[in-house]
VEXNUDO-76946 format. One record per residue (C-alpha): x, y, z; residue in three letters. Coordinates in nm, 2 decimals. Layout:
N
       px       py       pz   residu
        X        Y        Z      ALA
...
***
This chain:
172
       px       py       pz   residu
     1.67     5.44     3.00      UNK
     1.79     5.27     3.29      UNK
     1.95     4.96     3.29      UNK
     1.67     4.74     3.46      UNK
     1.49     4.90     3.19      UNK
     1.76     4.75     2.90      UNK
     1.79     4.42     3.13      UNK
     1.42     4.38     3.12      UNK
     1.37     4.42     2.71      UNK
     1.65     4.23     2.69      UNK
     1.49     3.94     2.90      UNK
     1.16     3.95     2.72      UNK
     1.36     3.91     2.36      UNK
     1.57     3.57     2.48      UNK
     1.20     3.46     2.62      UNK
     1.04     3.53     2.30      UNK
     1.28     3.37     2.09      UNK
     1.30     3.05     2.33      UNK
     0.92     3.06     2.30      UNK
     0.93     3.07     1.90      UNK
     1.14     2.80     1.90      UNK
     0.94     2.56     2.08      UNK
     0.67     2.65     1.94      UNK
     0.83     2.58     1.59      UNK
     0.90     2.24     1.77      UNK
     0.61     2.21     1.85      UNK
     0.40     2.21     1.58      UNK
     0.67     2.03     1.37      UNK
     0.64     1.73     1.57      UNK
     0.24     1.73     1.53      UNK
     0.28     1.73     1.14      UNK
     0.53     1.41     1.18      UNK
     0.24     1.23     1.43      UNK
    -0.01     1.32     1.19      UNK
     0.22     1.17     0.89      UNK
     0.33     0.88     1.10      UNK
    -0.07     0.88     1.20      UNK
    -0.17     0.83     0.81      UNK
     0.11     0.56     0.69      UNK
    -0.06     0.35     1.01      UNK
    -0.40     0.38     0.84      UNK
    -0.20     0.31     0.53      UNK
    -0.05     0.01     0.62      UNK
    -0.37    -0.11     0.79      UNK
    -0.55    -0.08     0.43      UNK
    -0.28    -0.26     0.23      UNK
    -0.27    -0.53     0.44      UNK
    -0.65    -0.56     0.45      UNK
    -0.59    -0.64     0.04      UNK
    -0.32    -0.83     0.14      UNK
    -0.50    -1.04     0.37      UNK
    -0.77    -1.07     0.09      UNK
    -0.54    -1.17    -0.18      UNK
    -0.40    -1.47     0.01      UNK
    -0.71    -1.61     0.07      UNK
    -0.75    -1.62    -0.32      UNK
    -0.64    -1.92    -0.54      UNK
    -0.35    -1.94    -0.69      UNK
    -0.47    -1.90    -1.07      UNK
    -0.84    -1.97    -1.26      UNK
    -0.76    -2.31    -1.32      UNK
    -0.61    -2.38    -0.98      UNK
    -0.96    -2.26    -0.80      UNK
    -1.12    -2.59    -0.88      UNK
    -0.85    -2.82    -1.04      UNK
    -0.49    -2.92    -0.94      UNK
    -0.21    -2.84    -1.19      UNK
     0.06    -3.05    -1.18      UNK
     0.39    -2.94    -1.29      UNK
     0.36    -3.01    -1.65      UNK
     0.03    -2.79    -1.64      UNK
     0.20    -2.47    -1.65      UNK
     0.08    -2.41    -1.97      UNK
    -0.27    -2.43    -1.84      UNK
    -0.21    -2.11    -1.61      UNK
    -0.36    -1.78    -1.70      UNK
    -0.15    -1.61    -1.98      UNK
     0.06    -1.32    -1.88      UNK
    -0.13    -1.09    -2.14      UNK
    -0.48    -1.19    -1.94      UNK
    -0.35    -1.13    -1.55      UNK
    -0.67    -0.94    -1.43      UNK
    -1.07    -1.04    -1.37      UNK
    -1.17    -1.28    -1.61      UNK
    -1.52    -1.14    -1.66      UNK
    -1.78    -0.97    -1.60      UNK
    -1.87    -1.10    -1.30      UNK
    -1.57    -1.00    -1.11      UNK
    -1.64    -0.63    -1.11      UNK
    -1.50    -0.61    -0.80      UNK
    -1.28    -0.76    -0.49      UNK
    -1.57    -0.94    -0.35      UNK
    -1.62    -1.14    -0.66      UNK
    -1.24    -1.23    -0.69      UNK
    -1.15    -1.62    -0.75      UNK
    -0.78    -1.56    -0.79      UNK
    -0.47    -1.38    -0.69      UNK
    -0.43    -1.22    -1.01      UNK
    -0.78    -1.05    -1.05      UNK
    -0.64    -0.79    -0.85      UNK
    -0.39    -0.68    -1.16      UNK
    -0.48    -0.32    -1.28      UNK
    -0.76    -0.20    -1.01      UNK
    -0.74     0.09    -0.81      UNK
    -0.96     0.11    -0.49      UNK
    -1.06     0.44    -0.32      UNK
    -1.11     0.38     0.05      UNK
    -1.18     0.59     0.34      UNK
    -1.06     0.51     0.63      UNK
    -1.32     0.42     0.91      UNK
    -1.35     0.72     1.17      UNK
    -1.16     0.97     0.96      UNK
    -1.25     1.18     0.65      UNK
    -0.96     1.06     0.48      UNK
    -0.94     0.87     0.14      UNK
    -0.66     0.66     0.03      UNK
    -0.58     0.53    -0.31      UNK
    -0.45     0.18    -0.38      UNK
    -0.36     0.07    -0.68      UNK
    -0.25    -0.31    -0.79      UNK
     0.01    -0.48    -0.99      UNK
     0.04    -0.89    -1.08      UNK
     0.34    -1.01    -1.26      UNK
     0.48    -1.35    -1.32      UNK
     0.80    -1.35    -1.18      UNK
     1.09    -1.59    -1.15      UNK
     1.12    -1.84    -0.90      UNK
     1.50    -1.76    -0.84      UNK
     1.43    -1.42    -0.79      UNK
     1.13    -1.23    -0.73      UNK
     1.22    -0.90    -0.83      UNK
     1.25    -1.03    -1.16      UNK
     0.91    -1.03    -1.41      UNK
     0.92    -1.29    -1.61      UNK
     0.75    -1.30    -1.94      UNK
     0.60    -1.64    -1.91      UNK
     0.35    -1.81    -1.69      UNK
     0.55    -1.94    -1.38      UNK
     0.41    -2.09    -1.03      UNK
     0.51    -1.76    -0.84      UNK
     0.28    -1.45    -0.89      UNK
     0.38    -1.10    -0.69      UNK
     0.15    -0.88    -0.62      UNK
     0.29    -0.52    -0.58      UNK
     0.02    -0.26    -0.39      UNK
     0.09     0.15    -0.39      UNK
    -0.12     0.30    -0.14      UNK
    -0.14     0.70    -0.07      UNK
    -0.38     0.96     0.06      UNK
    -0.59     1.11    -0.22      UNK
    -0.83     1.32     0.01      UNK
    -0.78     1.60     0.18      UNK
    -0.55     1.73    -0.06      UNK
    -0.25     1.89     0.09      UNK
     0.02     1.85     0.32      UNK
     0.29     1.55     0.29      UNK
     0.14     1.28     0.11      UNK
     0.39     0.95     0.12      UNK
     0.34     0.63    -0.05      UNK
     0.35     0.28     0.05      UNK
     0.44     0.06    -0.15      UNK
     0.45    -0.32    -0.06      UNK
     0.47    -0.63    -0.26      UNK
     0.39    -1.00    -0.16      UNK
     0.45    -1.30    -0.33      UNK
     0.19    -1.68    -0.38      UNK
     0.35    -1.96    -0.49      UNK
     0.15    -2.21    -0.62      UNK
     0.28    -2.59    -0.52      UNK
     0.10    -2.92    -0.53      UNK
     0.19    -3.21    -0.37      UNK
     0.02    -3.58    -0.45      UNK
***
């Protein structure tokens, strides 16, 4: 062999690894657009319930009465957070934040074959701190949402998880 020949097999081994490598690269940084791609649609869905939750009253009794302060007993006990019936079978029958306590939605997301999960929490929680539950009816309610891909199965699957808080104030 002649040394062009050992220059040239060397020349094609530094391309190929050069090539491997970005190629590596390459498809790495299509797996994190495509992750970044599904905590978008993610965040688009929770909000969505988010949005929907807000709109809500406050509690049962506060969807057609006022409560004063003294009234908190009148707010839905913690054991009973959830639909109060029947007739709310589902999101578009909801009166009140706290219907949405225990559901879990399947969704998929518009133009895509994918399916993502969201499941619900409400707690009473205290009005000093939020990240505290409290055991007792109080007029602050959080609302804590997990949201994930559930279809195609596969692949990196990251959760969101997001909570937002309704006070419930009157003033006369």
């Amino acid at each position: 062999m002649s040394n062009h020949t050992l220059l040239t097999i060397g020349a094609f081994m530094i391309l190929t690894s050069v090539l491997l490598g970005f190629y590596n690269l390459l498809a790495s940084t299509g797996d994190d657009i495509g992750n970044a791609q599904e905590m978008i649609l993610a965040t688009t869905i929770a909000t969505s319930y988010v949005e929907l939750a807000q709109g809500l009253a406050f509690d049962e009794v506060t969807d057609t009465s006022h409560v004063g302060l003294t009234g908190i007993s009148l707010l839905t006990p913690t054991a009973n957070l959830g639909p109060e019936g029947a007739g709310e079978d589902s999101i578009q029958h909801f009166n009140d934040f706290d219907d949405f306590n225990g559901l879990t939605v399947e969704k998929t997301a518009t133009g895509t074959t994918k399916r993502f999960t969201t499941t619900f929490r409400v707690f009473y929680v205290n009005q000093d701190d939020v990240s505290q539950i409290s055991a007792a009816p109080t007029f602050l309610k959080r609302l804590d949402l997990e949201t994930w891909r559930s279809s195609p199965v596969g692949g990196v699957t990251d959760t969101l998880r997001l909570s937002v808080a309704m006070g419930y104030f009157h003033f006369d």
